[in-house]
RODO-2510 file (C-alpha; in nm, 4 decimals, decimal comma):
residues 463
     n   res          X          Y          Z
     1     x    -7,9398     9,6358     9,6921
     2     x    -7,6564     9,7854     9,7873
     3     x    -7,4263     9,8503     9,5130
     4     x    -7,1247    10,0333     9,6644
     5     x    -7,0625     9,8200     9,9373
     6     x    -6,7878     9,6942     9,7822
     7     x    -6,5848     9,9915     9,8015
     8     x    -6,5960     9,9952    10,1509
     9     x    -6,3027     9,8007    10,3705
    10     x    -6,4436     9,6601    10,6268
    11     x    -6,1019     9,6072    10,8650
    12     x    -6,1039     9,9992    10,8801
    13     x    -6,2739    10,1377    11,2139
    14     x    -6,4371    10,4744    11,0567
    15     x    -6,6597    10,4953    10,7599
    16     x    -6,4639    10,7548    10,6562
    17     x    -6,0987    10,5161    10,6476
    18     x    -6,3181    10,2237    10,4632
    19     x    -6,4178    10,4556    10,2006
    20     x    -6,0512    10,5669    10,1826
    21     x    -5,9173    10,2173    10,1765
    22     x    -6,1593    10,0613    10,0057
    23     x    -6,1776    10,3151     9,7008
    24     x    -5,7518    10,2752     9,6811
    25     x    -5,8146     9,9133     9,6839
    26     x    -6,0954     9,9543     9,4199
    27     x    -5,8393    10,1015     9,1707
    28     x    -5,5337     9,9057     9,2642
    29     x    -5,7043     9,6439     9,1892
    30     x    -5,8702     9,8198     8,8835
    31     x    -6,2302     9,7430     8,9528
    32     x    -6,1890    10,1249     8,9280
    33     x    -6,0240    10,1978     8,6315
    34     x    -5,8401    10,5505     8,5582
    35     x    -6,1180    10,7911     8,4178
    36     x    -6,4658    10,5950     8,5660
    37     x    -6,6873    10,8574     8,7485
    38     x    -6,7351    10,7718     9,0647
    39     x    -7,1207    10,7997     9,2265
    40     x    -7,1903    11,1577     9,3570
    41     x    -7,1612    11,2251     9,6961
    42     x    -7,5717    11,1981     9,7837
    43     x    -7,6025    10,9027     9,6200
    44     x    -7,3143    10,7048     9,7775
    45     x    -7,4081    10,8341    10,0957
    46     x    -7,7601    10,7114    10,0751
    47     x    -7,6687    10,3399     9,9275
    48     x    -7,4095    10,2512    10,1938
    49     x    -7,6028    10,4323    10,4890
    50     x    -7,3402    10,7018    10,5697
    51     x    -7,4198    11,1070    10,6133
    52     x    -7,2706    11,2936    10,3105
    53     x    -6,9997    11,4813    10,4971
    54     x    -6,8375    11,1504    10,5078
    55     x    -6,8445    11,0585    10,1472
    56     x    -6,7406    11,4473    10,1117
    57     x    -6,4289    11,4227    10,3522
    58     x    -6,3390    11,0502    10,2036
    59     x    -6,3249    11,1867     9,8376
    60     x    -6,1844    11,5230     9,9122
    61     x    -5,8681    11,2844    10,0971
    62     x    -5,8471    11,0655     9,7878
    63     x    -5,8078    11,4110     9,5845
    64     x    -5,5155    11,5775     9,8140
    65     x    -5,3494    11,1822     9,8008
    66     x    -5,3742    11,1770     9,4105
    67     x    -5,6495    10,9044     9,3739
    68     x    -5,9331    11,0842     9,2548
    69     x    -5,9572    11,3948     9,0333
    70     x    -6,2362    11,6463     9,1125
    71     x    -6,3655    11,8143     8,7978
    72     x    -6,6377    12,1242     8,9038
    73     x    -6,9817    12,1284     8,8001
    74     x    -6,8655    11,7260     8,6781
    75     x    -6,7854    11,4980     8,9300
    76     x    -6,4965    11,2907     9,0828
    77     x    -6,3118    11,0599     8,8334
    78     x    -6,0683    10,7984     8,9531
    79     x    -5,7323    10,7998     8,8409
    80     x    -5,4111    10,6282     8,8322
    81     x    -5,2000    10,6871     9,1521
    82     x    -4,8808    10,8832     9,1117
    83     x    -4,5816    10,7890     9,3022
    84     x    -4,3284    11,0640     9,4316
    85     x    -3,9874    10,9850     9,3739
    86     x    -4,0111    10,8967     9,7562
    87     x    -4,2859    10,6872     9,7793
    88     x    -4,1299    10,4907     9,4198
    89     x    -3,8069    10,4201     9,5995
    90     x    -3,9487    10,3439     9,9283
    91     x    -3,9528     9,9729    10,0295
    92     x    -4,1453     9,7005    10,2185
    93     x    -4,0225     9,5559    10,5041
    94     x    -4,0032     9,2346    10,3246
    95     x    -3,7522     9,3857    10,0928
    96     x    -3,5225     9,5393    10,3488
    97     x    -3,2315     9,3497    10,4124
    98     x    -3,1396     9,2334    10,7432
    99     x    -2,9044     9,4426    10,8329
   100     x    -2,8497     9,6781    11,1858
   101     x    -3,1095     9,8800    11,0888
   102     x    -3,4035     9,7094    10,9995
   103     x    -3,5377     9,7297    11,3223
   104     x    -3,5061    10,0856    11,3178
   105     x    -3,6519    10,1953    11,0232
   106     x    -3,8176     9,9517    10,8161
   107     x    -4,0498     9,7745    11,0894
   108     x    -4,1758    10,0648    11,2099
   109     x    -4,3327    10,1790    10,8167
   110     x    -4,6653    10,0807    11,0058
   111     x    -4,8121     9,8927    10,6703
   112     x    -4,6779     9,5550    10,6450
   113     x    -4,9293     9,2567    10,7186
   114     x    -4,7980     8,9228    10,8337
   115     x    -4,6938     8,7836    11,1553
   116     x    -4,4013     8,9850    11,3529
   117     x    -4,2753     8,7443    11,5084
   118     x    -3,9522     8,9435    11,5856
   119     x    -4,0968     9,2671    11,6425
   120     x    -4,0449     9,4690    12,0084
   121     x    -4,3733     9,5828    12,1321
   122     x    -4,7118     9,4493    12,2194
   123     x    -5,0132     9,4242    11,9753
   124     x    -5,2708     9,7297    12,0660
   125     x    -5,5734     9,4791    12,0779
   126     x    -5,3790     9,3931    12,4361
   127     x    -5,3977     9,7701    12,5778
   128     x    -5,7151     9,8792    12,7367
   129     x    -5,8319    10,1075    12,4414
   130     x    -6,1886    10,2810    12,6460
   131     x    -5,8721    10,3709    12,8895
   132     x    -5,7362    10,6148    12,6307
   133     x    -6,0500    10,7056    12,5379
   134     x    -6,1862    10,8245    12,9246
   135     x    -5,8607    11,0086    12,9336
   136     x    -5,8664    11,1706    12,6049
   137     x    -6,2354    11,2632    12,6666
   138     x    -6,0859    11,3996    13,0409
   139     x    -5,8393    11,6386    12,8522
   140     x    -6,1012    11,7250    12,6194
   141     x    -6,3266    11,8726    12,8830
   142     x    -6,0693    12,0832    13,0273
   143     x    -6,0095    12,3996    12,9360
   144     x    -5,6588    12,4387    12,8066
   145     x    -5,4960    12,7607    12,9452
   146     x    -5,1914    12,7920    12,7482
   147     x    -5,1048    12,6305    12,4096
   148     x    -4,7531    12,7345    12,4005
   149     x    -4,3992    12,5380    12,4746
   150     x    -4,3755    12,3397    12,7762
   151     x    -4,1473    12,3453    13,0706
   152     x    -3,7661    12,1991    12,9947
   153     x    -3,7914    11,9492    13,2159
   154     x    -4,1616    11,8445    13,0882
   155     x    -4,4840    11,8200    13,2670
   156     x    -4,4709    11,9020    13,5922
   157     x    -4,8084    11,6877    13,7131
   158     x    -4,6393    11,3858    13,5407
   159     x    -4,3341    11,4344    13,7324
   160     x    -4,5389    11,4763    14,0590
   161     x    -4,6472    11,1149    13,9846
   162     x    -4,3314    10,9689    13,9126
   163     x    -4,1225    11,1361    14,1952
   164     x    -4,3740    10,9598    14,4228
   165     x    -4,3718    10,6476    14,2311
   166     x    -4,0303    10,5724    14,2251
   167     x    -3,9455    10,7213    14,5869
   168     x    -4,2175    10,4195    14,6323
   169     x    -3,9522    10,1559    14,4472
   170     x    -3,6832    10,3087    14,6595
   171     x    -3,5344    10,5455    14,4694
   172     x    -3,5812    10,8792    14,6911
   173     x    -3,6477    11,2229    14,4796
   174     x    -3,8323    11,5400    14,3739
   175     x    -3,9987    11,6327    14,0288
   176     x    -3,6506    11,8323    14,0013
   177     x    -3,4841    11,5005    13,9645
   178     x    -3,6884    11,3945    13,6187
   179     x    -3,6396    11,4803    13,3317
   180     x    -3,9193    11,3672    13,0713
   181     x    -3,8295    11,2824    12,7194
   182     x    -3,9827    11,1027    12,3929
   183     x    -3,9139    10,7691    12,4599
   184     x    -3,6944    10,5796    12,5965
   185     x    -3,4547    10,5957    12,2960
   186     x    -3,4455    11,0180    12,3129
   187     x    -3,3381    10,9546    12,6626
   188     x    -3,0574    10,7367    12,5660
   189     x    -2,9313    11,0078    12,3152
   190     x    -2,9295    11,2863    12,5027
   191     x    -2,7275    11,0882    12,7673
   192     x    -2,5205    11,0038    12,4653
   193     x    -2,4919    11,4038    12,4208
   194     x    -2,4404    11,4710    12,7438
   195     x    -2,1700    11,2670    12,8278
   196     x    -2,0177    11,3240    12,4917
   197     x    -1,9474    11,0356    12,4335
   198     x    -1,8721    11,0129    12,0321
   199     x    -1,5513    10,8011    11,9295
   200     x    -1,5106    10,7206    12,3120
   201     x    -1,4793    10,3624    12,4369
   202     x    -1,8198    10,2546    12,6044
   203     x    -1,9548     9,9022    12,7538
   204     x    -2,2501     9,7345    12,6334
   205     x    -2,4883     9,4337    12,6822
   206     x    -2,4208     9,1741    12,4201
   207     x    -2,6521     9,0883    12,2934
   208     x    -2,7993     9,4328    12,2992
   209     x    -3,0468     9,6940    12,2107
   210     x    -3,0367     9,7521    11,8066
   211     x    -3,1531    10,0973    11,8510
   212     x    -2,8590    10,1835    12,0916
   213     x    -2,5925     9,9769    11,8909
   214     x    -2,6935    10,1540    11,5998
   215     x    -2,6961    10,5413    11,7759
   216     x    -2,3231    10,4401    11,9726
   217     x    -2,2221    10,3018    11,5963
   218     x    -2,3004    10,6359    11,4409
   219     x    -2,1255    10,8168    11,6936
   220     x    -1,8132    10,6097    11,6385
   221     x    -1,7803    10,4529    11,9556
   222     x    -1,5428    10,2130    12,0250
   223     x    -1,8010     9,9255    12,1463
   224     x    -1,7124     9,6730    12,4318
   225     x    -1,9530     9,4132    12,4802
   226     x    -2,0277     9,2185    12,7668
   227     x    -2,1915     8,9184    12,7235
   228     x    -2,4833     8,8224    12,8951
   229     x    -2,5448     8,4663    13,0974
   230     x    -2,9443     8,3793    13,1911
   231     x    -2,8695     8,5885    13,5115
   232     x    -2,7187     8,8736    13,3814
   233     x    -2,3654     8,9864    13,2635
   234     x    -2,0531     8,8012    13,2850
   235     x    -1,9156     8,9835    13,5782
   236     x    -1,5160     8,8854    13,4859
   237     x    -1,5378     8,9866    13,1447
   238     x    -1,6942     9,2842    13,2800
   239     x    -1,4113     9,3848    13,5299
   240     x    -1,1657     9,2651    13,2361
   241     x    -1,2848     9,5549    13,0435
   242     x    -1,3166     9,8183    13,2461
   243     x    -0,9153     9,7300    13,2930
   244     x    -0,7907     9,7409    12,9451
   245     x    -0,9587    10,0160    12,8188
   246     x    -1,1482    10,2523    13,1414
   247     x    -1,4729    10,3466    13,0023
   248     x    -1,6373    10,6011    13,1762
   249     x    -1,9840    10,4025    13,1066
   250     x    -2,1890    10,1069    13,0938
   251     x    -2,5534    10,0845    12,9017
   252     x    -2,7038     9,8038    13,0542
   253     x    -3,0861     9,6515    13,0426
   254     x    -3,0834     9,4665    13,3528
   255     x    -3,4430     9,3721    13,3773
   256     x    -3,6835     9,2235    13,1239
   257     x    -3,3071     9,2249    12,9118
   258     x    -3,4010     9,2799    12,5228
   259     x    -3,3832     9,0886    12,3521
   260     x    -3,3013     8,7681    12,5776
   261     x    -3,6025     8,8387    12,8010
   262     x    -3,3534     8,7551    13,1094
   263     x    -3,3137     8,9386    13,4084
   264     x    -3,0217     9,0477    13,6854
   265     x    -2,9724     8,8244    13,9592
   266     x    -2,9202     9,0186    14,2630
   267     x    -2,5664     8,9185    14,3132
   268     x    -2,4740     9,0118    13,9671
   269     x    -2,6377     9,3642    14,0508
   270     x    -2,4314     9,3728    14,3687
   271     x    -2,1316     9,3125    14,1412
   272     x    -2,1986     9,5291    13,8689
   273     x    -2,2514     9,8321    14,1432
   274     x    -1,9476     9,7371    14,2806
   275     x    -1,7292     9,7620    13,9845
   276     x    -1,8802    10,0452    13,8868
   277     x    -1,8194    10,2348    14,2242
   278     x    -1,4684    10,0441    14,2743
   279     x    -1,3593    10,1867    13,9031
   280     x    -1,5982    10,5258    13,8604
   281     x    -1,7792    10,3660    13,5905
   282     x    -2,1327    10,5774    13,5105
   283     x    -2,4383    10,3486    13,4966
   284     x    -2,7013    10,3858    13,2289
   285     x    -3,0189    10,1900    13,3454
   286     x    -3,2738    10,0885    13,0869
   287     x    -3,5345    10,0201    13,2356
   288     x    -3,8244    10,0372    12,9970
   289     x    -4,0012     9,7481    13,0892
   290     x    -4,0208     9,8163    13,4808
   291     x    -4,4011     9,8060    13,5108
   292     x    -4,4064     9,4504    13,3496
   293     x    -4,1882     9,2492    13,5806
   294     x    -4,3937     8,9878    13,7699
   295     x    -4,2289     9,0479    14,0496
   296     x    -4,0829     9,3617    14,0770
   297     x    -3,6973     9,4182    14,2777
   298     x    -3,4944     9,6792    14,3756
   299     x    -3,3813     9,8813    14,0521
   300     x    -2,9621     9,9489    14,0216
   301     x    -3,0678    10,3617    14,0664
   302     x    -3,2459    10,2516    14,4228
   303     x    -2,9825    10,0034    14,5128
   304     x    -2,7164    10,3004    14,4369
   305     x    -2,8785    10,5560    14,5884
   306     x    -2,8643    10,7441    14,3060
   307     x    -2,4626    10,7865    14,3467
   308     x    -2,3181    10,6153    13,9826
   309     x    -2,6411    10,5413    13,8072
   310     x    -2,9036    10,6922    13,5175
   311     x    -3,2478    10,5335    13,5379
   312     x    -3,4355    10,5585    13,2208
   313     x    -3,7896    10,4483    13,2348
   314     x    -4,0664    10,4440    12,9980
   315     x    -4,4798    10,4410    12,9640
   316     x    -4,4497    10,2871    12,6068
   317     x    -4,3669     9,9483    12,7254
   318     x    -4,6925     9,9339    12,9550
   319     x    -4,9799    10,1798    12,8210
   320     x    -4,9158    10,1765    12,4637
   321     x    -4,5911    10,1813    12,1859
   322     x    -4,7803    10,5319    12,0261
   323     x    -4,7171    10,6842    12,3636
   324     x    -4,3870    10,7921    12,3262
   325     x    -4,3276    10,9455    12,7112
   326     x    -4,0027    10,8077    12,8961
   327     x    -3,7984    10,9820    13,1751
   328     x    -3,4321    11,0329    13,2979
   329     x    -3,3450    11,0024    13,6492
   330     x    -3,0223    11,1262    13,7526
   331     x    -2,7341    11,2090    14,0515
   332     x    -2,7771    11,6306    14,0922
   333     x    -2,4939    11,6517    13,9136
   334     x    -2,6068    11,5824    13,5642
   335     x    -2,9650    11,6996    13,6045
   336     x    -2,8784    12,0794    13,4557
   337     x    -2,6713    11,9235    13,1622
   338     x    -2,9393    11,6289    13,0499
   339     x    -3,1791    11,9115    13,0565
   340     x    -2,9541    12,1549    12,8282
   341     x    -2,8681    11,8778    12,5656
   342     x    -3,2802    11,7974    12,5320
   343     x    -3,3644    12,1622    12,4776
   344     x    -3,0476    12,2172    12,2167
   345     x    -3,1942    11,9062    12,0591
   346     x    -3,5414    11,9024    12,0324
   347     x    -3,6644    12,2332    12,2955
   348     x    -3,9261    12,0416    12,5367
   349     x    -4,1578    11,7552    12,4877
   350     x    -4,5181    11,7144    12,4268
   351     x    -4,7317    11,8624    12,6732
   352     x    -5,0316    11,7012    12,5353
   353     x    -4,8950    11,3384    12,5233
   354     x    -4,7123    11,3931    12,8860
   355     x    -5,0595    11,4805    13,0417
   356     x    -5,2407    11,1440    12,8543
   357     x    -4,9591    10,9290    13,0260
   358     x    -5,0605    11,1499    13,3540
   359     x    -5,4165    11,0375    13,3271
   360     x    -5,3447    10,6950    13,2114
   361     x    -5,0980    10,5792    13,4761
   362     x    -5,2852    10,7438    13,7462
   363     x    -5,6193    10,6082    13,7000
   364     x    -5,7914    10,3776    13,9755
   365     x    -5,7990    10,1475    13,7371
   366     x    -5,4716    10,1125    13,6003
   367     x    -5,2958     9,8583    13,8259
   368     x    -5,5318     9,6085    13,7936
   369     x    -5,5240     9,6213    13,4383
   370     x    -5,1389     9,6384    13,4372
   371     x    -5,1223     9,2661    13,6141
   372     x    -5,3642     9,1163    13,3558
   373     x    -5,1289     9,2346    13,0590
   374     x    -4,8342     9,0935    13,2770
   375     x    -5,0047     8,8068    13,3282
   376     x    -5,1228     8,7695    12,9758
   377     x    -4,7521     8,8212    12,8833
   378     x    -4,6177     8,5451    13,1473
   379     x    -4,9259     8,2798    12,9830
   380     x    -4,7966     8,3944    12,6121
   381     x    -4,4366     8,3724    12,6944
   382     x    -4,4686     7,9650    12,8826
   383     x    -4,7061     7,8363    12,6088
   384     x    -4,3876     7,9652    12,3086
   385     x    -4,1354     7,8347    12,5335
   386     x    -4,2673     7,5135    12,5498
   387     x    -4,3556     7,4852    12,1975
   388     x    -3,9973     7,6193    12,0951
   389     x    -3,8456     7,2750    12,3599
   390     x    -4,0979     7,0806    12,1916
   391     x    -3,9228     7,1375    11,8700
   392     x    -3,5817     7,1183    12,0072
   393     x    -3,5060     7,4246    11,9908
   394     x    -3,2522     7,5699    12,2632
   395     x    -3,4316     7,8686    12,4867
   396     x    -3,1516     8,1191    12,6404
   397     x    -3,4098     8,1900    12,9509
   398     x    -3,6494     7,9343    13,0003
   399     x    -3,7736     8,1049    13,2679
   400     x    -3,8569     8,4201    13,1348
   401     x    -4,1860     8,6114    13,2365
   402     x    -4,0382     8,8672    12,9410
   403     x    -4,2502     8,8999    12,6049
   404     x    -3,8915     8,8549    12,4622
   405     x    -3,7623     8,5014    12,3620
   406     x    -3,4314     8,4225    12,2687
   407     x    -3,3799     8,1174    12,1243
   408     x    -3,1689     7,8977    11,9069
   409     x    -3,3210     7,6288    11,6401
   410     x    -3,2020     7,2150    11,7088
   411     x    -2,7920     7,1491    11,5830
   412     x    -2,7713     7,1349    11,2206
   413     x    -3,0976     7,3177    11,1860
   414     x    -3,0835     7,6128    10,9286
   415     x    -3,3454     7,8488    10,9036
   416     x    -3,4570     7,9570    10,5651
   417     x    -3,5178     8,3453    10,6256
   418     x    -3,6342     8,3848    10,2947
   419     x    -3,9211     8,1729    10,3090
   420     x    -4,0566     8,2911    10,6452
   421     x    -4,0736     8,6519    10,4160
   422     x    -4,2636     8,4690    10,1571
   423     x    -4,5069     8,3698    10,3977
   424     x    -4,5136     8,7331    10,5790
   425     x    -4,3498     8,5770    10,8544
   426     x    -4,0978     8,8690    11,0015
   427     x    -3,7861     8,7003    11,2225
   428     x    -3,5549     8,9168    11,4043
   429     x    -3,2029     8,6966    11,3383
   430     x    -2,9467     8,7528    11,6321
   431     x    -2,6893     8,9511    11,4367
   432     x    -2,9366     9,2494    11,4853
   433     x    -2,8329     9,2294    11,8461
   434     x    -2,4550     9,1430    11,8465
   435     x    -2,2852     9,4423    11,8888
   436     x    -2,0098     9,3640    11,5931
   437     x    -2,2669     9,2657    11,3264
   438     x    -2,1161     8,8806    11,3613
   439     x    -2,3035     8,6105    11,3075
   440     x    -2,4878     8,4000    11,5931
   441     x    -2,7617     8,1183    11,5769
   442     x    -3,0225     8,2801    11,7742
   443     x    -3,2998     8,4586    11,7196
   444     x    -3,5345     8,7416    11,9254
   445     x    -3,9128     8,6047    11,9563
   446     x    -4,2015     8,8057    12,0805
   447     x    -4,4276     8,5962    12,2540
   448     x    -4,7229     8,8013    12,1926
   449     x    -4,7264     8,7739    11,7702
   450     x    -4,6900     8,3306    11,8231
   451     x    -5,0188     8,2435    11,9310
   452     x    -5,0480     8,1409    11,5504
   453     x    -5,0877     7,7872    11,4033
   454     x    -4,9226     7,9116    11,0885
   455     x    -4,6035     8,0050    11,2390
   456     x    -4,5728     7,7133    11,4216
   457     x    -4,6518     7,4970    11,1209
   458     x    -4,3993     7,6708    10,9345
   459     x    -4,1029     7,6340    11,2030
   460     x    -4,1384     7,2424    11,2348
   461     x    -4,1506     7,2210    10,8768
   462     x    -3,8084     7,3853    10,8657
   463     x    -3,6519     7,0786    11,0465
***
């Protein structure tokens, strides 16, 4: 019989994290209660089928974390878990209020169970996980010359790639041209530093991206919104704004738009260019999400030439949200300047997670595996939408091929936010998009967290 099974937890995927978790569990619970001895290292080795050096390195973890206490010549003894001021204070998501910054900080804690309904990247059951692994293993085997800082501009192998990538999409240039960062996001800062633009007057997609509202808030910038139709921004208000108030920029998402999942239609690209060479208006392109379009177009940067446009790009969208590895394209102009603000800010990025997006985006393989997630994300993304009509609900883009729904509940519908956080059910209201904090009756959906009868059962019984 095997007696210590129970202190093992199962959803972990090494022996030595279901010790770990299932021992924390054990006395949360207090089927371990502060002072018991726990079994000695040979012995709980032998009963759950594990070598001892992974009992060892469990209980020597559960010592440096404060669960167990290791008495010599004696044993290990659980005890009662001491919170850090830190960790006492520190919240769930559930308890966060929906404000501009949930997204930002409390979503990403990493712990909270439920369904995330409103949350902005893939699950990782949909990447191909033995495709990390042959890459990781392909680093591994190489012998690694130098372990020091990396070049300013970043990797120059991965910038190889992209150069000939995007010069493929229309968009002609050299490694020279890139500028690798840590995300998407660190991209849009250091444009932010770059351009200097605190307490200036900038244009924005409305609704928006949360993490950029929330950087251009802190910076005190005066925010203009344009608001978005299912085909892209409403060129008049557009061209009314760039009147009254002459921006020098415009952050814009045109394709895969979060969170409204729409996309530009090429005469609103045409017009947007137009304005912005017409009035000298610098385009920031987000364009995160460019290796999940369906059917991919002409990007603003290629339609430009590269004249009055920043592309940011970004492998987190399409190999995995832990791989945090975007890229700045820009006119010559700028390149020396982006690269000075992301050394004052942060020196260069990772080498080591620059070369894994190398080997992952260049292997054989890769392409064919992209079109079954887009494809999985197109099948995901119909089946909501018709559920969502089926309910009455209103759907901004019904024709989306985005992950991203957005998506209004029936007239005189209310939905009880507090309840869908009872039932772990996290919702990402619309106010966490509008760029003034005001109200709206829509709400962000990620397609990929609704295949889930619970949800679904939950949202018609809110009507």
């Amino acid at each position: 019989m095997n007696r210590y099974q129970g202190y093992l937890d199962p959803n972990q995927r090494t022996k030595v994290e279901q010790l770990v978790r299932g021992i924390q569990q054990a006395i949360r619970e207090a089927r371990l209660t502060p002072g018991s001895k726990l079994p000695s290292i040979r012995a709980f080795a032998k009963d759950i089928g594990a070598s001892p050096f992974t009992v060892s390195e469990a209980y020597d973890r559960l010592v440096q974390e404060g669960w167990l206490l290791s008495r010599a010549g004696s044993g290990f003894y659980a005890q009662r878990k001491q919170q850090s001021t830190s960790q006492a204070v520190r919240k769930q998501l559930s308890d966060l209020p929906l404000d501009g910054d949930w997204l930002l900080s409390g979503i990403y804690q990493g712990e909270q169970q439920g369904i995330l309904a409103g949350c902005g990247w893939l699950p990782a059951s949909w990447y191909d996980d033995q495709a990390q692994v042959r890459a990781l293993r392909k680093i591994a085997r190489e012998q690694i010359s130098e372990m020091t800082y990396g070049h300013p501009q970043g990797l120059l192998l991965l910038r190889e790639f992209l150069a000939d990538k995007l010069s493929q999409q229309g968009m002609s240039c050299h490694a020279e041209d890139i500028l690798l960062t840590q995300g998407a996001t660190h991209a849009l800062d250091i444009v932010c530093s770059t351009l200097r633009l605190d307490g200036t007057a900038v244009l924005i997609d409305n609704p928006g991206y949360c993490n950029l509202l929330s950087a251009l808030r802190f910076r005190e910038c005066q925010l203009l919104p344009v608001n978005w139709t299912p085909h892209g921004p409403d060129l008049q208000q557009l061209e009314q704004l760039i009147q009254a108030h002459r921006p020098r920029v415009f952050f814009t998402n045109p394709w895969l738009h979060n969170p409204t999942g729409a996309s530009y239609a090429p005469h609103i690209a045409h017009g947007v260019l137009r304005l912005a060479q017409q009035y000298d208006v610098l385009l920031v392109e987000d364009n995160v999400s460019a290796d999940l379009l369906a059917q991919a177009g002409p990007s603003l940067a290629a339609m430009d030439g590269l004249r009055q446009v920043l592309h940011i790009g970004s492998f987190s969208k399409a190999l995995s949200p832990a791989l945090r590895v975007g890229y700045l394209l820009a006119p010559v102009r700028w390149q020396a300047a982006l690269t000075r603000a992301k050394m004052l800010a942060a020196l260069t990025s990772s080498t080591h997670t620059e070369r894994l997006a190398f080997e992952l985006a260049s292997d054989s393989k890769y392409k064919r595996q992209n079109s079954r997630l887009v494809e999985r994300i197109a099948q995901s993304t119909s089946k909501a939408i018709a559920r969502f009509e089926q309910l009455g609900w209103q759907v901004f883009q019904p024709n989306s091929k985005s992950m991203f729904i957005w998506a209004r509940p029936p007239q005189g519908v209310t939905i009880d936010q507090e309840s869908a956080r009872q039932q772990q059910i996290f919702l990402a209201p619309g106010d966490l998009f509008s760029s003034d904090g005001s109200n709206t009756p829509y709400f962000r959906f990620n397609a990929a967290y609704l295949d889930n009868t619970q949800f679904w059962q939950w949202l018609a019984a809110q009507q």
